[in-house]
C-alpha positions as CSV (number, residue, x, y, z in Angstrom):
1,X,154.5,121.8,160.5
2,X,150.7,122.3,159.0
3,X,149.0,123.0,162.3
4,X,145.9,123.1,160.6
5,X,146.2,119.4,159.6
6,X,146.6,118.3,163.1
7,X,143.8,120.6,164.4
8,X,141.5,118.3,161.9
9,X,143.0,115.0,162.3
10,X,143.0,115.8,166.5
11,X,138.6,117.3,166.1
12,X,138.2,113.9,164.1
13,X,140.1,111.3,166.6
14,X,138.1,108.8,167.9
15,X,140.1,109.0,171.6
16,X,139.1,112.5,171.4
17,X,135.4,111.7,171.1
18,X,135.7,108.9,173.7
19,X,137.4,111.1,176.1
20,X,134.5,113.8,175.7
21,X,132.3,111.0,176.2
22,X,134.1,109.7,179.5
23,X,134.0,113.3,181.0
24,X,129.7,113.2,180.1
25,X,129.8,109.2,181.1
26,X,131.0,110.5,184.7
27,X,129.0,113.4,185.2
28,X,125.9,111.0,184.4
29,X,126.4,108.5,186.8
30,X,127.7,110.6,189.8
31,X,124.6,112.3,190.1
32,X,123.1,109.9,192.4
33,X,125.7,110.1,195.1
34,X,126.8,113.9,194.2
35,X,124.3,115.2,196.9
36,X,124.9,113.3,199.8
37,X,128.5,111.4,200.8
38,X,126.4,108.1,202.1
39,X,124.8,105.5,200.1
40,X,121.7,105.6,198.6
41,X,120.1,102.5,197.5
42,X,118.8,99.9,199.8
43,X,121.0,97.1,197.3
44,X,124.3,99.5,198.2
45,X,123.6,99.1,202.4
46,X,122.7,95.9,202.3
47,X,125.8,94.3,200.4
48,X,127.8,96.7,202.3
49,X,126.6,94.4,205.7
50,X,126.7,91.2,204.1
51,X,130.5,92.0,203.2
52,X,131.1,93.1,206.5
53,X,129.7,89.7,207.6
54,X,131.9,87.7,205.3
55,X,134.5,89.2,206.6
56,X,133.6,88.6,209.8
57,X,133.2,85.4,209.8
58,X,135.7,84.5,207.1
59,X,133.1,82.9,205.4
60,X,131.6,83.2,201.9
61,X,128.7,81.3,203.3
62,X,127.9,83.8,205.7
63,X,124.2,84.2,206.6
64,X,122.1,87.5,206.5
65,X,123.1,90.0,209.4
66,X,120.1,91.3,210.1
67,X,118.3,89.5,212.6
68,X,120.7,87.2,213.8
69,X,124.5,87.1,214.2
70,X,126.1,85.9,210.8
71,X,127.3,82.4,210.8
72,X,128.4,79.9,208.1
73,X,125.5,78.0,206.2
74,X,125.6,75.4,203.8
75,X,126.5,76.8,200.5
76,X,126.9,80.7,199.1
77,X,124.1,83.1,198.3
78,X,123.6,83.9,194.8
79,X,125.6,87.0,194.5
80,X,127.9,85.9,197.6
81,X,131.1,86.4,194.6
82,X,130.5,90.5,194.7
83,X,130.0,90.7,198.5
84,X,133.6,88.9,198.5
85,X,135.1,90.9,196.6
86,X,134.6,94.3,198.1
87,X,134.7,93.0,201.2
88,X,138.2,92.2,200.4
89,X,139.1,95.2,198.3
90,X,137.7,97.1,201.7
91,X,139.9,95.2,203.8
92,X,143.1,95.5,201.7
93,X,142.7,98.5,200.4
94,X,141.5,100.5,203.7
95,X,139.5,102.4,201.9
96,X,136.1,103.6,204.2
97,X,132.7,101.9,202.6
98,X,131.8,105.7,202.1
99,X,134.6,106.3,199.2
100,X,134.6,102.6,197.9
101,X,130.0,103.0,197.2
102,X,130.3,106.6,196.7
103,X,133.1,107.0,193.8
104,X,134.2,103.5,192.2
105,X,130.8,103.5,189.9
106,X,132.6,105.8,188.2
107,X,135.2,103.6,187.4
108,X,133.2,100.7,186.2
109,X,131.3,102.7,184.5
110,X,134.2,103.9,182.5
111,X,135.1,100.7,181.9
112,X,131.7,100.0,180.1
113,X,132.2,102.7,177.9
114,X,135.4,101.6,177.4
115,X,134.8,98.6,176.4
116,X,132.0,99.4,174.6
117,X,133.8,102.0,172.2
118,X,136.7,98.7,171.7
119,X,133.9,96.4,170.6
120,X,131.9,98.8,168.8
121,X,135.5,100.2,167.2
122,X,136.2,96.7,165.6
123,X,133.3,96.9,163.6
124,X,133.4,101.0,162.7
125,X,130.8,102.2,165.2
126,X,133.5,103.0,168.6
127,X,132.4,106.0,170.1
128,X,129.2,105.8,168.6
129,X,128.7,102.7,170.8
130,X,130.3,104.2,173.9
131,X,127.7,107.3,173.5
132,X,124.9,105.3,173.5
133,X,125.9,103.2,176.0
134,X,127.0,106.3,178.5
135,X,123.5,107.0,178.4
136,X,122.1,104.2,180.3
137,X,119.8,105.8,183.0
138,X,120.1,104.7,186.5
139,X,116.9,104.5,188.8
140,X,115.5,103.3,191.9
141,X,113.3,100.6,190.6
142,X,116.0,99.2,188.1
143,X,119.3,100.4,189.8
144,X,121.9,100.9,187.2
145,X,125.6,102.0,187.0
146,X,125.1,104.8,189.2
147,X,124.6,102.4,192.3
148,X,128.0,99.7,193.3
149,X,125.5,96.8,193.2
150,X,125.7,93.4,191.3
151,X,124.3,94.2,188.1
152,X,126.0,97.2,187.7
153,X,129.1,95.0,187.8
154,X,127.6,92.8,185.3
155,X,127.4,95.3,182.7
156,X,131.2,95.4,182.5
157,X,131.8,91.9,182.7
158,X,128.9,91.3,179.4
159,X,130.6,93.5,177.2
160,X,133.7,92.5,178.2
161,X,132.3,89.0,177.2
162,X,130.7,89.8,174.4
163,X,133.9,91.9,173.2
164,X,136.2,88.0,173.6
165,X,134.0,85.9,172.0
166,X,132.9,88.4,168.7
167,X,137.4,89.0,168.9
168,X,139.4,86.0,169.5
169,X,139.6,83.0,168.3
170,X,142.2,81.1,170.3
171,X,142.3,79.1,173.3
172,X,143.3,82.1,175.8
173,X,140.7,83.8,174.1
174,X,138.3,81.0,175.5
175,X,139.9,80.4,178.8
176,X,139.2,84.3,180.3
177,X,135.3,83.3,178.9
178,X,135.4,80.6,180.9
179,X,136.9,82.3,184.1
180,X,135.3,85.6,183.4
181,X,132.0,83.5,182.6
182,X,132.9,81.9,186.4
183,X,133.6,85.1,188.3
184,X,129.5,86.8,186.8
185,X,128.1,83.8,187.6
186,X,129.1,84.1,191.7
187,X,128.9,87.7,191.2
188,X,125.4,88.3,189.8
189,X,123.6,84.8,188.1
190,X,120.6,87.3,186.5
191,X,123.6,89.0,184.2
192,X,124.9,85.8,183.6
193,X,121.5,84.9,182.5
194,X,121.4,88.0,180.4
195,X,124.4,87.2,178.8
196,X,123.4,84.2,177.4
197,X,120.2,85.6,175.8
198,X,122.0,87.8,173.9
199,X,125.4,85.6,172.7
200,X,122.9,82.6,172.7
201,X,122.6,83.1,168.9
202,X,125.6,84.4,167.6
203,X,126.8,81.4,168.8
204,X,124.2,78.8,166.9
205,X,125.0,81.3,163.6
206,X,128.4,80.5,164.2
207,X,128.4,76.6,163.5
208,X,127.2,77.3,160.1
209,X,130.6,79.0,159.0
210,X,133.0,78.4,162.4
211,X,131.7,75.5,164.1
212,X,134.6,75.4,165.7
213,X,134.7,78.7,166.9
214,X,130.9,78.2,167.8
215,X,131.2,74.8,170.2
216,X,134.4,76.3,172.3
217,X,132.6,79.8,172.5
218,X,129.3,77.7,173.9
219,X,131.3,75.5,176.2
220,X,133.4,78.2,177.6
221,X,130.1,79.7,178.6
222,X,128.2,76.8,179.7
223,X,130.6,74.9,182.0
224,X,131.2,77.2,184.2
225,X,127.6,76.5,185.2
226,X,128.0,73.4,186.3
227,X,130.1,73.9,189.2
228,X,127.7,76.4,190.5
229,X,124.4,74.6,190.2
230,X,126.4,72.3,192.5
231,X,127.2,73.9,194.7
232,X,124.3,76.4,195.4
233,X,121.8,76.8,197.5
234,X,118.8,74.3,196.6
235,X,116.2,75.6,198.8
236,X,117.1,79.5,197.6
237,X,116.8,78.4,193.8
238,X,113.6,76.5,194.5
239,X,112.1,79.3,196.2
240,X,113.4,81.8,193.4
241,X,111.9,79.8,190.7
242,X,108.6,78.6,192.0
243,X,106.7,81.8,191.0
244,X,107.6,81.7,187.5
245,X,104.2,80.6,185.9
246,X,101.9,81.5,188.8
247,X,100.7,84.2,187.3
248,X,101.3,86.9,189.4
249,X,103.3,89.9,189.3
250,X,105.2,90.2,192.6
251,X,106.9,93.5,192.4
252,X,104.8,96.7,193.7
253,X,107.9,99.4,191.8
254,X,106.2,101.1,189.1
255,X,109.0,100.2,187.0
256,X,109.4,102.7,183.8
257,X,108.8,101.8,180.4
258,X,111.8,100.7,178.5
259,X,111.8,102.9,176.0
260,X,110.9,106.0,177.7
261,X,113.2,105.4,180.3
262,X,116.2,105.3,177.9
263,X,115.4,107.6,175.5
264,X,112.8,107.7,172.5
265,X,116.1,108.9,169.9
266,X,117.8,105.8,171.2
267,X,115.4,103.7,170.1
268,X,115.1,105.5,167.1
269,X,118.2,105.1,166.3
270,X,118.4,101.2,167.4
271,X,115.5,100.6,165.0
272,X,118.1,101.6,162.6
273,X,120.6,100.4,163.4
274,X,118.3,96.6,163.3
275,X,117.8,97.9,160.0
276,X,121.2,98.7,158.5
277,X,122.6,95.6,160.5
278,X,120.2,93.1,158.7
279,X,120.8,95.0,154.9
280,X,124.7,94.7,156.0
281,X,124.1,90.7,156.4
282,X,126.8,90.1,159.1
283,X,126.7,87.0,161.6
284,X,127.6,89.0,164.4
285,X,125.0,91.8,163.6
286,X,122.6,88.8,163.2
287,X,123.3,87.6,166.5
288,X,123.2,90.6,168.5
289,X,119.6,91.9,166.7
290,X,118.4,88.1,168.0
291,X,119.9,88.9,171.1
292,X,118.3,91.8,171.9
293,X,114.8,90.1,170.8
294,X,114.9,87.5,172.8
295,X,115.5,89.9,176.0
296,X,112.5,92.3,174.8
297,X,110.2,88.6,174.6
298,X,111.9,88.0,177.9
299,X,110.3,91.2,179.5
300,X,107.5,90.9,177.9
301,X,106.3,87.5,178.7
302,X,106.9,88.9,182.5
303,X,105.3,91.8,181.9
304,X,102.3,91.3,179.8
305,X,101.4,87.3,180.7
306,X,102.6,87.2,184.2
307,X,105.3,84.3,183.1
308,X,109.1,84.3,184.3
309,X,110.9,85.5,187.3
310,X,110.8,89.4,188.2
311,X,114.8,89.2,189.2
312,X,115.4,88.7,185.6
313,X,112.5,91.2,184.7
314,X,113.8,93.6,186.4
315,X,117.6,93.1,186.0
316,X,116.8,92.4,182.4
317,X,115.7,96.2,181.5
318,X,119.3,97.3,182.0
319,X,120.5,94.4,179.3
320,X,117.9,95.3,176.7
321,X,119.1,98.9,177.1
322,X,122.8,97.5,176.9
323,X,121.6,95.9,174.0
324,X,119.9,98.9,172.6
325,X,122.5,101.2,173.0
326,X,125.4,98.6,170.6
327,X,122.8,98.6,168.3
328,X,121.8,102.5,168.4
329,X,125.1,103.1,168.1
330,X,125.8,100.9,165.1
331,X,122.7,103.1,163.4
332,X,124.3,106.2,164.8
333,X,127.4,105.5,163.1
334,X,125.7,104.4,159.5
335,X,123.7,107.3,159.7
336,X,126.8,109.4,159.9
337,X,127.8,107.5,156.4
338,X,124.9,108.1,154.3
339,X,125.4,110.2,151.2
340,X,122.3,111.9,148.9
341,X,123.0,111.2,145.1
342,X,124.8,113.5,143.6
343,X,121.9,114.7,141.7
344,X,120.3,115.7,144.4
345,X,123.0,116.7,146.6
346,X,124.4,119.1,144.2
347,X,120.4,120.7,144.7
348,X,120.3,121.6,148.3
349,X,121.8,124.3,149.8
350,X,124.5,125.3,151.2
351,X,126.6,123.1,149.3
352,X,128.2,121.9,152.5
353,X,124.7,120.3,153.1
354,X,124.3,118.5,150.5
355,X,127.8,116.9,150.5
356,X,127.7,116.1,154.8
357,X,123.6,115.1,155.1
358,X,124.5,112.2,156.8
359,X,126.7,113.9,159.6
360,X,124.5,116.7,159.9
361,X,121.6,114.3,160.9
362,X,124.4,112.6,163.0
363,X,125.0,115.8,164.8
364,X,120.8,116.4,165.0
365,X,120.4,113.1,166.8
366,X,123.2,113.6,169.1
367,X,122.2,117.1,169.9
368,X,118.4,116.2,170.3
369,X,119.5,113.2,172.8
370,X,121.8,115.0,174.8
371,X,119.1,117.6,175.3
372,X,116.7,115.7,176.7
373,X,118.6,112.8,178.6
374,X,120.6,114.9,180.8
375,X,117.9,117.1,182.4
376,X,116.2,113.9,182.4
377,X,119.2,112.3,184.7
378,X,119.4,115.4,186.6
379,X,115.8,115.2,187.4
380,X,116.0,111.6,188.8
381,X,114.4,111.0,192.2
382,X,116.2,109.4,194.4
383,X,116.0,108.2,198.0
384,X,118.1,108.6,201.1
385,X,118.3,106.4,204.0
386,X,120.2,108.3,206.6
387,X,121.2,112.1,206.8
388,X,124.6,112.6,208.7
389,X,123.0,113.2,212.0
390,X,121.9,109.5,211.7
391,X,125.1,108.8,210.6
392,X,127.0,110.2,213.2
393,X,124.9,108.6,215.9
394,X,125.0,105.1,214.6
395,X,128.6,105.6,214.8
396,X,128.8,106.7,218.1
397,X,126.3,103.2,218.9
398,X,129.2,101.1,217.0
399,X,132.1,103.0,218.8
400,X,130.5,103.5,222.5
401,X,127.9,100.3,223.5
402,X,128.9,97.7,224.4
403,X,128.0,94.0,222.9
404,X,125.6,93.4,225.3
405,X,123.7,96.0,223.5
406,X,123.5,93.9,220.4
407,X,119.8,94.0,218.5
408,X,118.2,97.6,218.2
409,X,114.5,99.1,217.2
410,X,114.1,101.6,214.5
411,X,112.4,102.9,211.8
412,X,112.5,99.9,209.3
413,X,113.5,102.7,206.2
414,X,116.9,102.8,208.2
415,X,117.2,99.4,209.8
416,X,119.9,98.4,206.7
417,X,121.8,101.2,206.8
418,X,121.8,101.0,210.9
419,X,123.4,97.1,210.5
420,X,125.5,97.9,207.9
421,X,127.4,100.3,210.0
422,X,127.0,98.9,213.2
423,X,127.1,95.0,212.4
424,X,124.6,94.7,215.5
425,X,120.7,93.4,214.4
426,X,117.6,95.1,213.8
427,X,114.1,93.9,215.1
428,X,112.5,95.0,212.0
429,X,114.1,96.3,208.4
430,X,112.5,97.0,204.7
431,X,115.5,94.5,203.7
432,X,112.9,91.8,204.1
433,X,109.3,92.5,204.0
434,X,107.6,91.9,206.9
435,X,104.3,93.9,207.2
436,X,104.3,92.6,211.1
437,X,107.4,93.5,212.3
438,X,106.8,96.9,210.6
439,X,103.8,97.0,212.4
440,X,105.0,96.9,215.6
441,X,107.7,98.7,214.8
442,X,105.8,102.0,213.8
443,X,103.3,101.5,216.8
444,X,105.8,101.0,219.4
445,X,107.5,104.3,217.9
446,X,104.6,106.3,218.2
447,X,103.2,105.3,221.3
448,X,106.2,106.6,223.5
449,X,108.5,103.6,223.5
450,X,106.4,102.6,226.8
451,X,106.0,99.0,225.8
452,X,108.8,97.5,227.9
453,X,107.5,94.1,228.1
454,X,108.0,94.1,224.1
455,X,111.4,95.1,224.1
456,X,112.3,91.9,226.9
457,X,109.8,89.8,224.5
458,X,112.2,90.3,221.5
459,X,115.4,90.9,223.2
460,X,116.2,94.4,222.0
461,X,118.2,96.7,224.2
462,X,118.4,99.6,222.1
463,X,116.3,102.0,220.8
464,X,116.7,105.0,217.8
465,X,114.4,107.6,217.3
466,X,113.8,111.2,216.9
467,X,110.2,110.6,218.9
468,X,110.2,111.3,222.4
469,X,110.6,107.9,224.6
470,X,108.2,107.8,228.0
471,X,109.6,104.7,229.1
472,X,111.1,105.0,232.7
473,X,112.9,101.6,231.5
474,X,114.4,103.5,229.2
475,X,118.0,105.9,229.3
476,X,118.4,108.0,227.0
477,X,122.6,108.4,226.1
478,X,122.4,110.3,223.9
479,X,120.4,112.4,221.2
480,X,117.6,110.2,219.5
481,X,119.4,107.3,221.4
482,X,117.9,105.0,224.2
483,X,119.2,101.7,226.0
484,X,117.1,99.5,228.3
485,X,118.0,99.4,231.5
């Protein structure tokens, strides 16, 4: 047996790369939750309490916690599909919110590399695509894989899309587009949305060879929209769209720049990969360079002429990155197969040089992104609602008060987290901005809780804070923790 031989055929195994690239794909996006067992975005605690109020209620159509009890309204929210699903998966599974937020973006996130290495592997750049892709950044202003949040649990569901309809050609092929199409829709519309910029023109390409192929790909994608324009919420989609050319940027995050925030190699090496995917001439490469250019005119017209919605902005960076890294990785891959003439190969030295230029400058690029994503990752800011004294005393509220102690004042930073474990409402939360409310909020806080007529005004009977309470109305139960008498 020539052990040698299986030493090189094992260092040159594509499952050998994508399982180096798993273990680095993990590290990644753990780092948000790796310092604290709680979760960390405000997007994490607030579909943690609209789960718990589907459940609940046994409703899909369950109304915002927050400020009033949850009841059934007349058609789902907009992302009312993900809420259902871990709400159920929480309540068959028995796993604790904690373990389900903290540890299963690591398993979607495997799955995009996954996925990303099979539809990157049919066309000869596989872990060169699931490299790239295991780079997309997380962030507070942009989320990411890193957070169990919609469009994190888009990104699995596009390539897994996109994978289908560049793969099959057969009618079970077009039936999972259609359900998978069905389940991102009620899960996260903005992906959905994303999606269909960047198959959009593969698909047109397509009817000039497979028409065929073309009209059941489009129609698998575009019926499952009807259905859900039916049956959603008017008034919500009026009120989303109705800022789209008024000029105005909403947002107030400082949201990075696209390129910086993924890397300047990566787009290096997507430019390239544009490049070497136009000379190759393939539909598919065709489509997917479109694709991407129509999300990058997307975020531009937001960002530069104040034109579009800032959901799709903002949920859009991540897809243009998506996007990016297929493409980077295609140009990583066709750098790795460029050869100098012979001429002047058999020039440069080393020899070995001169016969491997184009995986040495493979291996530069890799090394050189490597080196400065992941201090760049490790160096992310990130937020944190609660600590686990707060934790610990919203559980004793949940466990120990009864529900006549049912709406509560506290700092607004924690109000979502507060609701989330507790299911009882908040007077005042950053889940919905209300300058007011905060207002009050921070100047009954600060003034010793005293105001007692405010608390009867706005039926709140409890009262968190780590501020001393001079309010003889007031009894405090415990540590930071006050009920009206």
């Amino acid at each position: 047996m020539d052990y040698r031989l299986i030493t090189i055929n094992l260092l040159r195994s594509d499952y050998l790369k994508l399982a180096a690239i798993l273990g680095l794909a993990m590290y990644l996006v753990f780092i948000p939750h790796s310092s604290d067992p709680y979760p960390v975005h405000l997007d994490e605690w607030w579909r943690m309490a609209e789960s718990n109020a589907m459940m609940e209620i046994e409703d899909v159509t369950a109304t915002d916690p927050f400020y009033a009890p949850p009841k059934a309204s007349n058609a789902p929210g907009l992302e009312a599909g993900f809420c259902m699903f871990w709400g159920l998966f929480h309540e068959i599974s028995g796993l604790s919110w904690l373990t389900i937020i903290r540890y299963f973006p690591l398993l979607i996130f495997a799955i995009d590399v996954i996925t990303a290495f099979l539809l990157g592997r049919r066309k000869g750049f596989g872990w060169q695509a699931a490299l790239m892709v295991s780079l997309i950044p997380t962030s507070v202003g942009i989320l990411g894989p890193g957070f169990l949040v919609p469009v994190a649990m888009g990104l699995p569901l596009v390539l897994l899309l996109l994978y289908i309809a560049l793969t099959f050609r057969h009618l079970p092929g077009y039936v999972a587009l259609f359900l998978l199409m069905c389940f991102l829709l009620l899960m996260h519309p903005p992906s959905a949305a994303a999606l269909v910029l960047l198959i959009g023109p593969y698909i047109l390409l397509s009817f000039k060879d497979e028409w065929k192929h073309g009209l059941a790909t489009g129609l698998s994608l575009a019926l499952p929209f009807l259905p859900v324009v039916l049956v959603a919420d008017r008034e919500k989609i009026e009120r989303i769209l109705r800022p789209m050319f008024d000029g105005e940027i909403k947002n107030t995050i400082a949201w990075p720049d696209l390129i910086e925030g993924y890397g300047y190699l990566v787009a290096i090496l997507c430019v390239l990969g544009v490049l070497f995917l136009v000379k190759d001439g393939k539909r598919w490469g065709y489509g997917l360079v479109a694709g991407l250019t129509l999300l990058l005119a997307m975020l531009v017209t937001y960002s530069q002429f104040h034109m579009g919605l800032e959901i799709m902005y903002s949920r859009g960076l991540l897809y243009a990155m998506l996007g990016m890294g297929l493409i980077g990785g295609y140009g990583l891959a066709a750098t790795g197969n460029l050869q100098l003439p012979e001429k002047l190969s058999s020039k440069i030295r080393p020899a070995f040089a001169g016969r491997n230029t184009g995986n040495i400058l493979c291996f530069i690029f890799i090394a050189a992104t490597l080196a400065l994503s992941i201090p760049a990752r490790q160096g992310a800011d990130y937020y944190h609602k609660i600590d686990g004294d707060d934790y610990k005393a919203f559980m004793w509220i949940d466990e120990n008060l009864g529900e006549q102690y049912d709406k509560a004042i506290l700092d607004p930073f924690q109000a979502v987290a507060f609701t989330a474990l507790t299911g009882r409402k908040v007077y005042s939360s950053m889940f919905e901005t209300n300058d007011q409310r905060a207002r009050n909020t921070h100047r009954f806080l600060s003034s010793g809780c005293a105001d007692t007529e405010f608390l009867k005004n706005k039926n709140i009977s409890i009262v968190y804070t780590w501020r001393k309470c001079n309010n003889p109305d007031l009894t405090k139960i415990r540590e930071d923790i006050y009920v009206l008498k």
